[in-house]
C-alpha positions in Angstrom: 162.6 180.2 105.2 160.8 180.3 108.6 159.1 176.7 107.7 162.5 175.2 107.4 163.6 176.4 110.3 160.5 175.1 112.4 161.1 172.0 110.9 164.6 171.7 112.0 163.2 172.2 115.5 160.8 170.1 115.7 163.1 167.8 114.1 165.6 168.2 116.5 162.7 167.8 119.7 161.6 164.2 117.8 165.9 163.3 118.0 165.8 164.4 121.5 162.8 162.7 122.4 163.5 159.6 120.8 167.2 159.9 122.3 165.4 160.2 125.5 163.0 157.0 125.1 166.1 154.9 124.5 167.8 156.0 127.8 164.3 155.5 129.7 164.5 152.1 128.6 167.6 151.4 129.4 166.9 152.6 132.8 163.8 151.2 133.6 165.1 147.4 134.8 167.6 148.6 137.2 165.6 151.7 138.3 162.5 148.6 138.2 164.4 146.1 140.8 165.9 148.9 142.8 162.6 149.9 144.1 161.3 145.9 144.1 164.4 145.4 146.3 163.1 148.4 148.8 159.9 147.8 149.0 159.4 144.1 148.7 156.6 144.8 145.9 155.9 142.0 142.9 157.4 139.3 144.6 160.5 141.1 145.3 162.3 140.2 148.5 163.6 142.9 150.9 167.7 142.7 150.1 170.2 145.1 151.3 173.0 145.7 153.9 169.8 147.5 156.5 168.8 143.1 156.5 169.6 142.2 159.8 169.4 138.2 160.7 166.4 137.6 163.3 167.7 135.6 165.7 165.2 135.8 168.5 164.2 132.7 170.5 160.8 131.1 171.7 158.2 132.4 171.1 155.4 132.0 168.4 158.2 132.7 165.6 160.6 129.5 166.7 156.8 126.9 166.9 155.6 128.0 163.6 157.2 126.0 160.7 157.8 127.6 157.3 158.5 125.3 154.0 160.3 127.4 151.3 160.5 125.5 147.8 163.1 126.4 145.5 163.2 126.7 141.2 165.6 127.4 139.4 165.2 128.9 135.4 167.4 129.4 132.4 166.4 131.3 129.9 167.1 130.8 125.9 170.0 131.0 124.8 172.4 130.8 127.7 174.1 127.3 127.8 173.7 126.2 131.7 172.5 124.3 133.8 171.1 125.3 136.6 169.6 123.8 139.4 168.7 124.3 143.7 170.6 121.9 145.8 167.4 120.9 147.1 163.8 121.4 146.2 163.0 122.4 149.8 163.4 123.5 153.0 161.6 123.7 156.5 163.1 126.7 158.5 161.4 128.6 161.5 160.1 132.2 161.0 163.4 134.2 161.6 166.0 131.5 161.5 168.6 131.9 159.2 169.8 129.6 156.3 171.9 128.6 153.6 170.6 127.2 150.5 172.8 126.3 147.4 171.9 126.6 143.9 174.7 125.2 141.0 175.3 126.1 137.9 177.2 124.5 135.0 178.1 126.6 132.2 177.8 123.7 129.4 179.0 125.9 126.5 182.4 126.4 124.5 182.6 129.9 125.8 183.2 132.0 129.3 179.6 133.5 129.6 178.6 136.2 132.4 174.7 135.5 133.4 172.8 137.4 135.9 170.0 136.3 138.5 166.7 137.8 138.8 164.6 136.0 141.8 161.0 136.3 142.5 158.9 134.9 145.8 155.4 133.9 145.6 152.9 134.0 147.1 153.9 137.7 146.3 152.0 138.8 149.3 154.3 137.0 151.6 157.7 138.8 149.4 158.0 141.5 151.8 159.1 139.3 154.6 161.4 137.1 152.9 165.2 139.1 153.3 167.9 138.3 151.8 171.4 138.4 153.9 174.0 137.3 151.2 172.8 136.1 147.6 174.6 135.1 144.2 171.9 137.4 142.5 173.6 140.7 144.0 176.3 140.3 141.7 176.8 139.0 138.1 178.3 135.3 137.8 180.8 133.8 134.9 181.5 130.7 134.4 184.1 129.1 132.0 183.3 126.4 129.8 182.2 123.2 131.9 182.7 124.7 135.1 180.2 124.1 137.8 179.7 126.7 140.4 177.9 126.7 143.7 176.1 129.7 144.4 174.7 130.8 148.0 171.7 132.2 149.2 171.2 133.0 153.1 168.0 134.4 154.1 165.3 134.6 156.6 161.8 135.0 156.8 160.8 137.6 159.1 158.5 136.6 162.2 156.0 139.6 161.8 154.6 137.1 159.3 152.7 135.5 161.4 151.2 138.1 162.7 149.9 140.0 160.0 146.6 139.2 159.2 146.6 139.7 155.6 149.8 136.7 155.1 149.4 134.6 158.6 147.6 131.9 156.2 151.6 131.3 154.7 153.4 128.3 155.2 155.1 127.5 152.1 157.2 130.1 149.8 158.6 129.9 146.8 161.7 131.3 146.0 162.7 131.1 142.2 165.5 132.3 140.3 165.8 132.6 136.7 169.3 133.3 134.8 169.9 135.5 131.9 173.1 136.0 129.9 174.8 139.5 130.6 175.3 140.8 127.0 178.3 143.0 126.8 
């Protein structure tokens, strides 16, 4: 009688365990890009309302020129297109811009997709910030409609004085789109 009811426990420990695995992994993305976002770590770029525009003048920051390239990913399975308005930029360390990326939903269906952005070289990610972006919020897009989606952002000057990233002069700032299953 006692064996049973040692194995209903342990039974009952595997459920919970297993119950607990499952929410883990649910978890783990958002918990995953919330602390990319904070810290800038694995090519994450610093976003958030504490971003503050640089807008400083002269200086070594407004002489140095910065190229940032942009790419833009779909991945399988979610019918758009999706594309940067341009393939790159040259912007000051600490200026602020506005790049445009569109997207063109070329399915039958409404479908909700949801950006998630890397910059490389990652050790350069933790000055690249982020003021507004399509990727803080999920996007849908009806069948055949296009969409232009914003990103303004600014690379911060201390760049260029850190010795570990003052070699950087070209970023990369990709974004790759996923559909948002329901």
């Amino acid at each position: 009688m006692q064996t049973h009811s040692g194995n209903g426990r342990i039974a009952f420990l595997f459920a919970g365990l297993a119950m607990a695995m499952v929410g883990a992994a649910f978890a783990a993305v958002p918990l995953y890009r919330l602390v990319c976002a904070i810290t800038g770590l694995e090519g994450t770029p610093k976003s958030g309302s504490y971003v503050a525009a640089y807008t400083g003048a002269g200086g070594q920051a407004a002489q140095v020129r910065l190229t940032v390239r942009f790419d833009a990913n779909v991945a399988a399975g979610l019918p758009w297109q999706f594309a940067p308005g341009q393939t790159q930029m040259a912007l000051y360390a600490g200026e602020p811009v506005l790049a445009i990326y569109r997207a063109t939903n070329t399915g039958t269906q409404p479908v909700t997709g949801t950006a998630t952005f890397n910059v490389t070289p990652m050790k350069a990610a933790q000055y690249f910030n982020k003021i507004e972006c399509f990727c803080f919020s999920e996007q849908t897009l009806q069948p055949g409609q296009t969409a232009e989606m914003p990103v303004q952002f600014f690379i911060d000057p201390a760049l260029l004085s850190d010795p570990l990233v003052n070699d950087v002069r070209t970023v990369t700032l990709s974004y790759t789109f996923f559909e948002k299953k329901s």
